[in-house]
Structures are given as C-alpha cells and as structure tokens.
N, C-alpha and C positions, 0 to 999 in steps of 0.2 A: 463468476470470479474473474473469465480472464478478462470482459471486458472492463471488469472495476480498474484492474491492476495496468488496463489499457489506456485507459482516460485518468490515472494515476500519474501513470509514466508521461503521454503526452500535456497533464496539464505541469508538471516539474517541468518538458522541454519547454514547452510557451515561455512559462515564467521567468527562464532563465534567459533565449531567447528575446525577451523584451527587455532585461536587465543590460544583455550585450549591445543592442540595437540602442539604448542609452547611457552607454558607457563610450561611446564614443569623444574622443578627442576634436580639437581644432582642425586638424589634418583630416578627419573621416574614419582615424583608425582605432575599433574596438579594442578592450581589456584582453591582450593576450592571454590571462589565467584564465580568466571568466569564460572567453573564446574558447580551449582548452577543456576546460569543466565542462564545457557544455557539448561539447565532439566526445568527447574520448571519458568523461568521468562516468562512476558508477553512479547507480541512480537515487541509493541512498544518502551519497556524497551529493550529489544534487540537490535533491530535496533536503538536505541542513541549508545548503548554503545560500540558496534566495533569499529569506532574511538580511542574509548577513551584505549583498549587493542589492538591497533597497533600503539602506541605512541602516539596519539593526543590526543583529547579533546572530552568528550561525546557531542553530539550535545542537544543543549538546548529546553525543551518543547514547548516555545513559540515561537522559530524559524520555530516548523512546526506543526501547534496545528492542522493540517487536519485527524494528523498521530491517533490519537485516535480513530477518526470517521470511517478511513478507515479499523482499526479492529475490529471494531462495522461489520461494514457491512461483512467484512469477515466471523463471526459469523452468521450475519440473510445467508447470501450465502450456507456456507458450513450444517450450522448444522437444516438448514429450519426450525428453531421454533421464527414464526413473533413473535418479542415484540409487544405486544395489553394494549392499554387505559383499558382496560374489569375492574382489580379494581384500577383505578384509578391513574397507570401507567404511567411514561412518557415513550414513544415508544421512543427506539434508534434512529430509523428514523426520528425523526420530525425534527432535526438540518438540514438534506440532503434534506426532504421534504420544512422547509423554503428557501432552497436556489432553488428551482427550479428545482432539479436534479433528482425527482422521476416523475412518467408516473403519470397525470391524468386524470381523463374522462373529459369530457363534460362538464359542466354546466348542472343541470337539468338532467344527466343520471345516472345512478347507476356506482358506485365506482369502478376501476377496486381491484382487488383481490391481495394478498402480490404480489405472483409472478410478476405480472402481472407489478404491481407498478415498480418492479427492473429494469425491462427489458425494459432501458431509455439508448441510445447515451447518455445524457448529463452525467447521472451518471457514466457510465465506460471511459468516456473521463476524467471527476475529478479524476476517481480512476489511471486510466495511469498518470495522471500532477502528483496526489499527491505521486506516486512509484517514478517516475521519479526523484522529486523535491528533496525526501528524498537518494536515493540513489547517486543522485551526491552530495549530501550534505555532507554523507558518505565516500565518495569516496576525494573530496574536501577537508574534514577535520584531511586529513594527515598533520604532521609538514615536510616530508621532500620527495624528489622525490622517495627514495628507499622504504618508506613504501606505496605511493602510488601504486607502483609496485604490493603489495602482497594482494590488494582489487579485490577481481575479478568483474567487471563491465559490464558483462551484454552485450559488445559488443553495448556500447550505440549509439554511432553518426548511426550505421545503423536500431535500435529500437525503435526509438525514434517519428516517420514520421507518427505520427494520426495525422488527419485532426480535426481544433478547431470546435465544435459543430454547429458554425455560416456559416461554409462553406455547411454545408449539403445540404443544396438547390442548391448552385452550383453546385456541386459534382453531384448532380443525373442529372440536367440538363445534366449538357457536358456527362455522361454517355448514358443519353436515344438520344442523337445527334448521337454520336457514333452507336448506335443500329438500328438506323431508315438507 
C-alpha cells in the first residue's frame, strides 16, 4: 500500500508539475496559484485540480469522498504516528475500521497492534479501487481528445488486474491444486 499511495502522490506531483512548466507566460513566468498548489497544496486538493489546468473541470469532492480517507491513511502508512482515542480523539481510522477494511483479532483475544491493524487484503484492495477510480476520473475529465493525450496514465488496462477481496478463497484454492 505505501508504495501505491507513493506513485499515487508522485504521479499527482508530475501532472501538476508539467501543467506549471506550461502555464508559463511571455515573460518565462509560471501560474502563481498553480505554482502554489503545487508546493504547498494537500494532495487531494491536487489530484481534483489537474483537470481543471489541462482545460477541463476540477473534479468534484463528492464524486470521490474516499479520496480524503485514502490520504489519511497515507499519513498513519508513511509517517507511523497511529492516531489514538488516548485524549479523547477521533482516530482517522475509525471510518476504514467501520467499513470492515482494518485486521481484527478474535473475539475474546487481545487486539492486534496499529501495524498489525493495516496489514489487511481488504484495505489495500479499497486503496488500489480508490487510486484507480480517481485517476481515470482525472484522466476522463478532459474536454477534448488532444488534452487527454497529455495525462499520463499509468499504463492502466495492464495495472489495473487485482483480484476483488471475495475471490481470495478461490484464488488460494486453485493455487494450493496447482502445488499438490
């Protein structure tokens, strides 16, 4: 997962990046905002707004309200400091933890530990849908075929081939067939 959310992040900087390196004026001098967005903005705020500086339309927040979450978690991934209830806290994680997508113990056993939590198929399968969803969305929300052109995409139809979470029993069956 961190490197999804890694090649996530760096391909939102490129894109934005090649939108400033042609936003330049007469004079040599890039889009001050654009400039700005691109130093100092969050990353969700980023990835809406390529689109919107290669002629099209920022894409809208509630079109892909996962996108928040998934740089929440990019945050507990990269920078290992769990959000904790401790004073009273809402943990970032409890939105991902009510959907099912975090590791839990047992019933009756002791908790597994932050890491521990992360290190869930379900949740890096949400996190590939929701890269996924958002990037063709990006990609998609060109107005004309020549701007599509200048989105680079990741090489998607052949990137794209995770197996949905539900198939995992299968999957290991016909594997351990194969093996015997």
């Amino acid at each position: 997962m961190a490197l999804l959310l890694m090649a996530f992040e760096a391909w939102v900087n490129h894109e934005l990046a090649l939108r400033l390196f042609f936003s330049r004026d007469e004079t040599g001098t890039p889009d001050p905002v654009l400039e700005n967005l691109l130093l100092q903005g969050p990353l969700a705020t980023k990835a809406r707004q390529i689109p919107r500086y290669a002629g099209g339309h920022a894409l809208a927040p509630e079109k892909h309200p996962d996108l928040e979450q998934l740089v929440l978690l990019r945050h507990e991934l990269m920078h290992d400091l769990p959000a904790s209830n401790v004073r009273g806290e809402i943990n970032r994680l409890d939105p991902l933890e009510g959907r099912g997508l975090l590791r839990t113990a047992p019933s009756g056993t002791t908790e597994y530990m932050h890491h521990e939590r992360l290190a869930s198929y379900d949740l890096a399968w949400w996190a590939w849908e929701t890269v996924r969803t958002v990037v063709e969305a990006v990609i998609d929300a060109k107005p004309t075929k020549d701007t599509q052109d200048e989105i680079h995409n990741f090489d998607l139809p052949h990137q794209w081939e995770i197996p949905d979470p539900a198939m995992i029993a299968t999957l290991t069956a016909e594997a351990n067939r194969r093996m015997t």
